[in-house]
PASEBA-1860 file (N, C-alpha, C; in nm, 3 decimals):
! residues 205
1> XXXXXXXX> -1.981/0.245/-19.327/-1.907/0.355/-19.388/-1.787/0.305/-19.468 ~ -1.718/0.187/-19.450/-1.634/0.157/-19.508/-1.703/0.068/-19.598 ~ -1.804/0.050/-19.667/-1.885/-0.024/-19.744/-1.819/-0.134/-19.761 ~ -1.796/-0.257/-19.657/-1.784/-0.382/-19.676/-1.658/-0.414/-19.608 ~ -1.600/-0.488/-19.554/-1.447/-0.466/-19.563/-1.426/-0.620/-19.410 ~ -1.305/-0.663/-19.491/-1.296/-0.826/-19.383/-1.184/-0.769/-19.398 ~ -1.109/-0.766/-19.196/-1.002/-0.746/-19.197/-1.020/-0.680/-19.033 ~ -0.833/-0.619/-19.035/-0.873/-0.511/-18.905/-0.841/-0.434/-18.974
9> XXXXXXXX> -0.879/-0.252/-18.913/-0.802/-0.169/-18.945/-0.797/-0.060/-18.824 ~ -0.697/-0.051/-18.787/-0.668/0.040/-18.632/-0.742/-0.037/-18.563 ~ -0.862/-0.034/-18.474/-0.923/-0.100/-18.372/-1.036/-0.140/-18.441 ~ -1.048/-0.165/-18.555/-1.221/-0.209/-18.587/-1.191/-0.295/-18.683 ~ -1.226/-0.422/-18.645/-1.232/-0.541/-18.697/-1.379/-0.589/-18.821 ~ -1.348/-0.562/-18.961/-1.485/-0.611/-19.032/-1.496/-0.746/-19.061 ~ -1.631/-0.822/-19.088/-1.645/-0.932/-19.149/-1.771/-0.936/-19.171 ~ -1.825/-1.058/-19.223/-1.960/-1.105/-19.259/-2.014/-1.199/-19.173
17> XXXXXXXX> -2.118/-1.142/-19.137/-2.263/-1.198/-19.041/-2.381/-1.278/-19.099 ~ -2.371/-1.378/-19.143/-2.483/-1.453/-19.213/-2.559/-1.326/-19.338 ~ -2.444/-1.307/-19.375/-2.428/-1.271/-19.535/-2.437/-1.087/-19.547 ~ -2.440/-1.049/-19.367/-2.420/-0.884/-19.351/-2.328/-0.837/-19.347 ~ -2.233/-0.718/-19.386/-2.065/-0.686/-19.371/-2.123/-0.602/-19.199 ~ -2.069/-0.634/-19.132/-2.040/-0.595/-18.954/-1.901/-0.551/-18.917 ~ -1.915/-0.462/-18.890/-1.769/-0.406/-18.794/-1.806/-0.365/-18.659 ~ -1.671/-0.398/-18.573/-1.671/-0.411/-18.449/-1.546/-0.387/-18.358
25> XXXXXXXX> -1.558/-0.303/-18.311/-1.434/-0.214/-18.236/-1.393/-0.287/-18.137 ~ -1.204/-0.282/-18.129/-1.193/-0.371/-18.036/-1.151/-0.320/-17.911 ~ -1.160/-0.361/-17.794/-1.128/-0.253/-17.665/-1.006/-0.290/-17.568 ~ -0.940/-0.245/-17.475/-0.807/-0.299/-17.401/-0.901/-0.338/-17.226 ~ -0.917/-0.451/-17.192/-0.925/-0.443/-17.076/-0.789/-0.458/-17.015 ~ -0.858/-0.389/-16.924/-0.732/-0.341/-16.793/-0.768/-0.386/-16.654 ~ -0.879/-0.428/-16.654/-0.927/-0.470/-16.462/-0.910/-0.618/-16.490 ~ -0.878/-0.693/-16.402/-0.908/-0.803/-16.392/-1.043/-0.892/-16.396
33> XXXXXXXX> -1.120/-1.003/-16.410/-1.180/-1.021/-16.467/-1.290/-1.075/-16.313 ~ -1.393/-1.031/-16.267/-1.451/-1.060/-16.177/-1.487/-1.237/-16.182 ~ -1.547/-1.280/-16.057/-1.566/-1.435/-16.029/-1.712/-1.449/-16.134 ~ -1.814/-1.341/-16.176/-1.957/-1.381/-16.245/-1.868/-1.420/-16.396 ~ -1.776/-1.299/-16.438/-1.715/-1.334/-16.553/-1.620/-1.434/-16.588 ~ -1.627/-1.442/-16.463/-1.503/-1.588/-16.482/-1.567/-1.727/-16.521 ~ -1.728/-1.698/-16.441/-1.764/-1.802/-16.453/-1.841/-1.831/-16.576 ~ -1.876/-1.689/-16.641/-1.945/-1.677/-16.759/-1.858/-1.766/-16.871
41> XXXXXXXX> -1.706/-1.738/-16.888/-1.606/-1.776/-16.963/-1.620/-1.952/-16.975 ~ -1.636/-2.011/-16.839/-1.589/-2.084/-16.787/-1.730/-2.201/-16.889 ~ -1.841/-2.158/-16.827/-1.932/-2.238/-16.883/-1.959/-2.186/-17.062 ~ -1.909/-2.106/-17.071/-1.911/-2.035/-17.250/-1.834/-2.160/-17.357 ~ -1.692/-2.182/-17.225/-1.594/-2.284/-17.320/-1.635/-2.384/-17.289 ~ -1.694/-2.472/-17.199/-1.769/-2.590/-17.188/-1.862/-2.618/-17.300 ~ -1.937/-2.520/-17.271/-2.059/-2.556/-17.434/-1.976/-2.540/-17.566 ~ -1.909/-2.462/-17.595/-1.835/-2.403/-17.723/-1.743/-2.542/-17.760
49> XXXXXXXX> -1.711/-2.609/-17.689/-1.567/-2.679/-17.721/-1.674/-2.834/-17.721 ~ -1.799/-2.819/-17.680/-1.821/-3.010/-17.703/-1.927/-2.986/-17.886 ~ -1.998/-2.858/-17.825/-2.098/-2.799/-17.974/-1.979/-2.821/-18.112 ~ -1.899/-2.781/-18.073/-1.816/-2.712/-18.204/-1.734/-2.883/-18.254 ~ -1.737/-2.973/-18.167/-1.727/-3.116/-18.202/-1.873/-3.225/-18.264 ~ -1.957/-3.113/-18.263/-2.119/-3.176/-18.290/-2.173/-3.102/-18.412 ~ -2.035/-2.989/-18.493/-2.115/-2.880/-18.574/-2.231/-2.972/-18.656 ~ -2.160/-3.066/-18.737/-2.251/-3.145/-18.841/-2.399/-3.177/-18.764
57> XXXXXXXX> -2.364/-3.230/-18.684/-2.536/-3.242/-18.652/-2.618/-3.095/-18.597 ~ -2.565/-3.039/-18.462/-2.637/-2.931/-18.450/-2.661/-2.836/-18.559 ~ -2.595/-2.800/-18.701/-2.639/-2.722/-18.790/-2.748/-2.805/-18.867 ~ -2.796/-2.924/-18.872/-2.941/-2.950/-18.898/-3.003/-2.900/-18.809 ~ -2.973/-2.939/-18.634/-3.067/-2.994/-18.584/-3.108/-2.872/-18.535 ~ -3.017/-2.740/-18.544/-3.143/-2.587/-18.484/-3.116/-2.525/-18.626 ~ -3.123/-2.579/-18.718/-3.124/-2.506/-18.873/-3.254/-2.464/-18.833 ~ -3.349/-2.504/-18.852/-3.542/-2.445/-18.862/-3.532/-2.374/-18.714
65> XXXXXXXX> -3.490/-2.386/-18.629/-3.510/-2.267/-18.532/-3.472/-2.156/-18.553 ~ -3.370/-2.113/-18.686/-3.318/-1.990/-18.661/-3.378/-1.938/-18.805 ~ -3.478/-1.971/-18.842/-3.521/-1.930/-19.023/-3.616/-1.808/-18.956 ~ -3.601/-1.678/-19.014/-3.620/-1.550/-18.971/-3.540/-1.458/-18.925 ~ -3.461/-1.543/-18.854/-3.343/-1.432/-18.771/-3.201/-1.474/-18.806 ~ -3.112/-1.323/-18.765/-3.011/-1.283/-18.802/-2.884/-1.427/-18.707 ~ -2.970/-1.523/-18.607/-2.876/-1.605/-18.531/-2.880/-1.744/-18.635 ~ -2.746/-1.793/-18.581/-2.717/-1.944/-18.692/-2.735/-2.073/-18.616
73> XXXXXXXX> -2.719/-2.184/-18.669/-2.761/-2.285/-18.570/-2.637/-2.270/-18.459 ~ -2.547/-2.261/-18.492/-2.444/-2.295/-18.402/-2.463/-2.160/-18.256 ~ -2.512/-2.080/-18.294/-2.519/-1.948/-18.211/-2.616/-2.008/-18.106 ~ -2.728/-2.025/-18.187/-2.847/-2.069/-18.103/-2.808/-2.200/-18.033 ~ -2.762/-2.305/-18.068/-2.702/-2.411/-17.968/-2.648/-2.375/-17.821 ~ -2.523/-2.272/-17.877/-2.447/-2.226/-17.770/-2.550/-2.149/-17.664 ~ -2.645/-2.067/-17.714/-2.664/-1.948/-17.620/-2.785/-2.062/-17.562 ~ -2.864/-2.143/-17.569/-2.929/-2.247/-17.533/-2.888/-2.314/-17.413
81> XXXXXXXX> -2.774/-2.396/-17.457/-2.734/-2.529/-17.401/-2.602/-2.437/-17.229 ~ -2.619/-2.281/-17.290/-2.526/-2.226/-17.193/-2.583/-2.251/-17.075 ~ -2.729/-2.215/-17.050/-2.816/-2.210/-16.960/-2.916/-2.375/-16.909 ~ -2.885/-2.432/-17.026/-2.992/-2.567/-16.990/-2.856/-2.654/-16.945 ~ -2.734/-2.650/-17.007/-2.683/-2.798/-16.990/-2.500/-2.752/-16.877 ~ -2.533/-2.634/-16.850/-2.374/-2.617/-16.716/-2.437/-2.642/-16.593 ~ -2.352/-2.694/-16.497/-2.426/-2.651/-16.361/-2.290/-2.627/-16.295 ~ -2.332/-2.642/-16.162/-2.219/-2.576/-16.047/-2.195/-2.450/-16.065
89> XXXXXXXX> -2.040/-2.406/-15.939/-2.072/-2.262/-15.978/-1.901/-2.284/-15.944 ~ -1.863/-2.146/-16.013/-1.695/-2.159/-16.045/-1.604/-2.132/-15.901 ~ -1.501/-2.191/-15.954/-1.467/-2.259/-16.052/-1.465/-2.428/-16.082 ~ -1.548/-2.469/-16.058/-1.645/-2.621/-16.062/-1.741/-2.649/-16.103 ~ -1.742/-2.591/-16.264/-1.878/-2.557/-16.309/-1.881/-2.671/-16.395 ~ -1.951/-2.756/-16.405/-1.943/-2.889/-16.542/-2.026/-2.868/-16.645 ~ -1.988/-2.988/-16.736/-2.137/-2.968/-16.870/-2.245/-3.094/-16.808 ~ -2.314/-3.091/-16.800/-2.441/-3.207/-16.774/-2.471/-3.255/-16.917
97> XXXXXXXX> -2.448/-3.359/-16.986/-2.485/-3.406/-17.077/-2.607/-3.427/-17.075 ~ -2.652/-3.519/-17.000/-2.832/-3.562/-17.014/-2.880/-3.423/-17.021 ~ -2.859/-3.254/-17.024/-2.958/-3.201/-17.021/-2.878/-3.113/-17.175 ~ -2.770/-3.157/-17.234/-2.741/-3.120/-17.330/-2.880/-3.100/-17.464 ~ -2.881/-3.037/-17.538/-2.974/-2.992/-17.633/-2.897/-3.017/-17.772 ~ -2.919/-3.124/-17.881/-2.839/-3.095/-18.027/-3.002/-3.107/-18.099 ~ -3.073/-3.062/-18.084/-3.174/-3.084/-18.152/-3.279/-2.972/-18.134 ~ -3.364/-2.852/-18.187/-3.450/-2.786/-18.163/-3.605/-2.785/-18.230
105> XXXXXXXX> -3.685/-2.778/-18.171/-3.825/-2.813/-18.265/-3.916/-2.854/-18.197 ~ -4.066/-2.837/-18.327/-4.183/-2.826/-18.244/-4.231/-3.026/-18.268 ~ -4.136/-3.080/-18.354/-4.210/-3.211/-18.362/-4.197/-3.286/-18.217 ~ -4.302/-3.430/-18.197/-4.314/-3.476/-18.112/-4.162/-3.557/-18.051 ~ -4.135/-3.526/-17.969/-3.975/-3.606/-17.884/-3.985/-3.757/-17.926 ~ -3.877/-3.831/-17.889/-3.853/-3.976/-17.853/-3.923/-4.006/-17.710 ~ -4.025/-4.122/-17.738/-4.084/-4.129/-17.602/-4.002/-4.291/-17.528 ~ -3.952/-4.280/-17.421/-3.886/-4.428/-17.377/-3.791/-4.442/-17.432
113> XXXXXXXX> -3.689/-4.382/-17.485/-3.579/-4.438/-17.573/-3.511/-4.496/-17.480 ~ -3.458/-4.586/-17.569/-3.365/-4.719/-17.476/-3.223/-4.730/-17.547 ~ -3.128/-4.765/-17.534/-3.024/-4.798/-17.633/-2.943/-4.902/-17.570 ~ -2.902/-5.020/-17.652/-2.843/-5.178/-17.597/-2.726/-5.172/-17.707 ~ -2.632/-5.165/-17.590/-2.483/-5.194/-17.715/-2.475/-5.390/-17.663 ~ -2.475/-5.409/-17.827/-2.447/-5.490/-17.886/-2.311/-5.557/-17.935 ~ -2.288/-5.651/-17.985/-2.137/-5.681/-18.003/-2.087/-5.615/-18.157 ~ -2.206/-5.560/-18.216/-2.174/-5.527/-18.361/-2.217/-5.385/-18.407
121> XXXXXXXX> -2.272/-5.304/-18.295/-2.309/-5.204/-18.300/-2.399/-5.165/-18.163 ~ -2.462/-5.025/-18.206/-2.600/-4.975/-18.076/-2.692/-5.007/-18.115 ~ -2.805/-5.006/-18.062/-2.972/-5.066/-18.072/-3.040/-4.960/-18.037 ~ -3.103/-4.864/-18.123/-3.148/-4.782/-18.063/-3.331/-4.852/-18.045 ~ -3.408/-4.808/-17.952/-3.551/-4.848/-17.952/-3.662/-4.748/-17.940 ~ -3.772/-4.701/-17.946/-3.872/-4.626/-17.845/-3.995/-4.646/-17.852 ~ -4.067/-4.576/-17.840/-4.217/-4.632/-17.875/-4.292/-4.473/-17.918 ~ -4.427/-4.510/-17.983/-4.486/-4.426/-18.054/-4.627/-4.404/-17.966
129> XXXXXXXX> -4.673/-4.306/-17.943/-4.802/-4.277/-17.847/-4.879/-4.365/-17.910 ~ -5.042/-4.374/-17.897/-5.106/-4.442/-17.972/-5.222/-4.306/-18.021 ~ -5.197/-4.171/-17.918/-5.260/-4.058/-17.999/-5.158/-3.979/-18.040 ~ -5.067/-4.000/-18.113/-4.993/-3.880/-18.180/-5.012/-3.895/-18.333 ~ -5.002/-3.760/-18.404/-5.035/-3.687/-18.515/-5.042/-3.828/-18.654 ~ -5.110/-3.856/-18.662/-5.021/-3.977/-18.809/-4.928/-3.923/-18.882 ~ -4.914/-3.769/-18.923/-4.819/-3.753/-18.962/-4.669/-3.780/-18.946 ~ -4.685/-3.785/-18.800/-4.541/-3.816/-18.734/-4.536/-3.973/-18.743
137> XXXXXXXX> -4.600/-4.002/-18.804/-4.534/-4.173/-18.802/-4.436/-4.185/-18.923 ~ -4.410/-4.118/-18.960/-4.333/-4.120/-19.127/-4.168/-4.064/-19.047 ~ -4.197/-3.951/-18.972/-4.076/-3.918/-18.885/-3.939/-3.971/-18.883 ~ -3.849/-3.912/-18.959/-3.702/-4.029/-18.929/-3.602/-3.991/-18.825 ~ -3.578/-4.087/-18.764/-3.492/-4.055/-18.650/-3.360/-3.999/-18.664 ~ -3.343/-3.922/-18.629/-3.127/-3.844/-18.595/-3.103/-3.893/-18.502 ~ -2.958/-3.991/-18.508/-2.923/-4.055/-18.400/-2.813/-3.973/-18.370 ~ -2.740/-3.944/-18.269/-2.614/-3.911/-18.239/-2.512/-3.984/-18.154
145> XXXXXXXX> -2.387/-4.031/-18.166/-2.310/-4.109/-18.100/-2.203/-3.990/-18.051 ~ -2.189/-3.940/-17.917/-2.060/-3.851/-17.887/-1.940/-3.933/-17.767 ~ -1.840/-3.921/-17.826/-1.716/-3.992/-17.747/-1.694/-3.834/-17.677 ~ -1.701/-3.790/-17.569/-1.603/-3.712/-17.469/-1.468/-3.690/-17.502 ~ -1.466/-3.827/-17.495/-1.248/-3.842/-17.421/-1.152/-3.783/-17.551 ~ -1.235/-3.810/-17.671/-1.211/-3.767/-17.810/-1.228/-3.662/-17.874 ~ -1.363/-3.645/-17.869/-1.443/-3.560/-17.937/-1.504/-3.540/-18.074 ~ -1.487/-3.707/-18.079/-1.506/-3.766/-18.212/-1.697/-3.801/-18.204
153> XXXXXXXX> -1.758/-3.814/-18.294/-1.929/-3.822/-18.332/-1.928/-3.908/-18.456 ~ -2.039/-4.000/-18.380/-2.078/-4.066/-18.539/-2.275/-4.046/-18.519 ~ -2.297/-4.002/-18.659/-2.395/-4.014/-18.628/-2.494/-4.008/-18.772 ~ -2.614/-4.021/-18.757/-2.706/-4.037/-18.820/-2.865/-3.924/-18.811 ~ -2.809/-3.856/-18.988/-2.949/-3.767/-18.962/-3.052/-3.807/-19.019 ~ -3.092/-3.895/-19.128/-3.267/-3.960/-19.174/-3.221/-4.080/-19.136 ~ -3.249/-4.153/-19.058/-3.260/-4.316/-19.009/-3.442/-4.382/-19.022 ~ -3.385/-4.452/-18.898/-3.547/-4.550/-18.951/-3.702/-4.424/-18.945
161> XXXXXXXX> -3.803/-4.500/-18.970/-3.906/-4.401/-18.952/-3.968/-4.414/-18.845 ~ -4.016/-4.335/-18.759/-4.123/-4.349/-18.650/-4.170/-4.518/-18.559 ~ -4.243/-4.519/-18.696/-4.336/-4.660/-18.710/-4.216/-4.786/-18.654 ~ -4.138/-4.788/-18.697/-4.034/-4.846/-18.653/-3.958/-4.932/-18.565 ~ -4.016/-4.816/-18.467/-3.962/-4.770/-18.319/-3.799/-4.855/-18.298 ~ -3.718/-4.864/-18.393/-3.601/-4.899/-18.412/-3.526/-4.886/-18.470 ~ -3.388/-4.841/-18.442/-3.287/-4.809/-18.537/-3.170/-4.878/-18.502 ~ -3.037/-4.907/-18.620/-2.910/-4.937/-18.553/-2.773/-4.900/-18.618
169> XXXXXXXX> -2.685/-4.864/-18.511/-2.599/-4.797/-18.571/-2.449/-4.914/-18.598 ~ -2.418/-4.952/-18.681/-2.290/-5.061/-18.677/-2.196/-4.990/-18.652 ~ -2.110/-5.047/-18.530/-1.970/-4.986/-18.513/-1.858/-5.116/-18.454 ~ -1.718/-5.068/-18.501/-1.643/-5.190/-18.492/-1.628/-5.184/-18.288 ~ -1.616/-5.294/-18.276/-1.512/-5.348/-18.122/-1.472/-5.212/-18.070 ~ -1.411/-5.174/-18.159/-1.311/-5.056/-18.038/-1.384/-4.933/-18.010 ~ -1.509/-4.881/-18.084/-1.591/-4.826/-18.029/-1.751/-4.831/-17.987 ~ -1.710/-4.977/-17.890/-1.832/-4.980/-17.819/-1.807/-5.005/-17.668
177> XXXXXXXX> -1.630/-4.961/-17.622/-1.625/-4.988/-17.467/-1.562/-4.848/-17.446 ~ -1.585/-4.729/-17.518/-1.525/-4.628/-17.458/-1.644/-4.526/-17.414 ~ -1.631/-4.439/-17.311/-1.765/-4.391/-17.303/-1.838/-4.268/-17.378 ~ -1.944/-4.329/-17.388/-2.021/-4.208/-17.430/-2.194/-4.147/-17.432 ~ -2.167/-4.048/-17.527/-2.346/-3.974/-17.437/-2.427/-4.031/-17.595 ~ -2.515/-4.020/-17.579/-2.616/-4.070/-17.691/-2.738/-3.982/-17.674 ~ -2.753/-3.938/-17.829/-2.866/-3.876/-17.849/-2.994/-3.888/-17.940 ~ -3.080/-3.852/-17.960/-3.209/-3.888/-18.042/-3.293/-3.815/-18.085
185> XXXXXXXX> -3.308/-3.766/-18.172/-3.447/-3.658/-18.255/-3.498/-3.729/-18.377 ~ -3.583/-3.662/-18.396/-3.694/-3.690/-18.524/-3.678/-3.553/-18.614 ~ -3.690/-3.568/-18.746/-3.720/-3.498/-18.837/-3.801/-3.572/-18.945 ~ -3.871/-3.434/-18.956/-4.002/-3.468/-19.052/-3.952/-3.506/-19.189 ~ -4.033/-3.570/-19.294/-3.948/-3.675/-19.435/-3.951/-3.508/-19.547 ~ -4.014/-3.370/-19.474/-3.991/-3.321/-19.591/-3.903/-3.219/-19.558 ~ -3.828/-3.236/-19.414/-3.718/-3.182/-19.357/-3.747/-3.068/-19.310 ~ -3.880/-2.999/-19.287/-3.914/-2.868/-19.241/-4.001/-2.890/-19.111
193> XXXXXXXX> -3.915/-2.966/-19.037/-3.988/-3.013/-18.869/-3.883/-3.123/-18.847 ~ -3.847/-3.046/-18.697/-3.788/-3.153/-18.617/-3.810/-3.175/-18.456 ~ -3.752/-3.211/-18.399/-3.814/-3.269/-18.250/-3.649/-3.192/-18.125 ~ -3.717/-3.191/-18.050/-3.660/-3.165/-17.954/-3.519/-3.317/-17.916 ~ -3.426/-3.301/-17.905/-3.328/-3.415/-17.909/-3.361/-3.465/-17.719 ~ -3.333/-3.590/-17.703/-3.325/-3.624/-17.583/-3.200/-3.761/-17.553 ~ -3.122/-3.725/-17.448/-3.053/-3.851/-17.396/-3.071/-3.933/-17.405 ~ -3.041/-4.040/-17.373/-3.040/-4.159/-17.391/-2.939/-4.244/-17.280
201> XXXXX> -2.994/-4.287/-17.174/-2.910/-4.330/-17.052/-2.850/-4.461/-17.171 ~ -2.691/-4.476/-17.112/-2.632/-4.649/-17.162/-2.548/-4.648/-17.035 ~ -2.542/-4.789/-17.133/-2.460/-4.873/-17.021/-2.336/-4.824/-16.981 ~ -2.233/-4.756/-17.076/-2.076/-4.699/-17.063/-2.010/-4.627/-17.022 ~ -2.113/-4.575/-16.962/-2.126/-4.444/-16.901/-2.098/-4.283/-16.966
END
């Protein structure tokens, strides 16, 4: 009714929704906030605050999951990784990295990935079925490097191909003794297929 409008006005807040004008009324709570909602909050900012340090990669890596619908990559990450990658229960609820998700898709995973820090960089490795698609041998790997303590990422979205089964990332001395999580997907060479991302145990913890 207000045909378009970014802003507030009295209680209704407008903006744009992956290119829709949306308004949305805002409300006063007054009760205090129960222990389910507390804990809802609790694991909401866990995922929100490591995703939102990963935007660059997760907006490839669930770009093709969300082609049809009104959700964005970053939406779909969050509402994902809320349920696959918190555990415990509040207020001691953590993020589980190894079950973290930056990658969505129907291509074939990393099978065996290994990763060996080196004095001059990471080593990434894996191996290739001996019945999977030939298409997927062309496959280039997305590497991801995430520091925690920082929240700093280096990473890599077309790397080596499939066939490969090797990639490497050069990084100086000072970031190869601090810890971190490591990740791995495939995307297809004409960028409309990608793979499910998977961990990668290292040494650094």
């Amino acid at each position: 009714m207000f045909g378009g409008f970014t802003g507030r006005l009295g209680n209704v807040v407008g903006y744009t929704l992956n290119g829709k004008p949306v308004a949305r009324t805002i409300g006063t709570i007054t009760k205090p906030p129960t222990i389910p909602q507390m804990a809802v909050r609790q694991r909401m900012g866990l995922v929100t605050k490591v995703l939102s340090n990963m935007l660059g990669f997760i907006n490839v890596g669930f770009e093709l999951a969300v082609i049809g619908t009104s959700r964005n990559p970053y939406n779909e990450a969050t509402s994902d990784n809320f349920k696959l990658a918190t555990i415990g229960e509040y207020p001691d609820i953590t993020l589980d990295y190894s079950k973290l998700l930056v990658s969505k898709g129907n291509l074939p995973p990393a099978e065996n990935a290994v990763v060996n820090i080196l004095p001059d960089g990471i080593e990434f490795t894996w191996t290739v079925p001996a019945d999977i698609d030939w298409n997927s041998y062309n496959d280039r790997s997305m590497l991801l490097i995430y520091y925690p303590e920082s929240g700093e990422m280096i990473y890599i979205l077309s790397g080596a191909q499939r066939r490969e089964c090797r990639d490497f990332i050069p990084l100086a001395p000072s970031y190869l003794d601090k810890p971190i999580q490591i990740y791995i997907a495939f995307g297809s060479d004409d960028k409309k297929c990608v793979s499910n991302s998977v961990w990668v145990e290292n040494t650094t913890g």
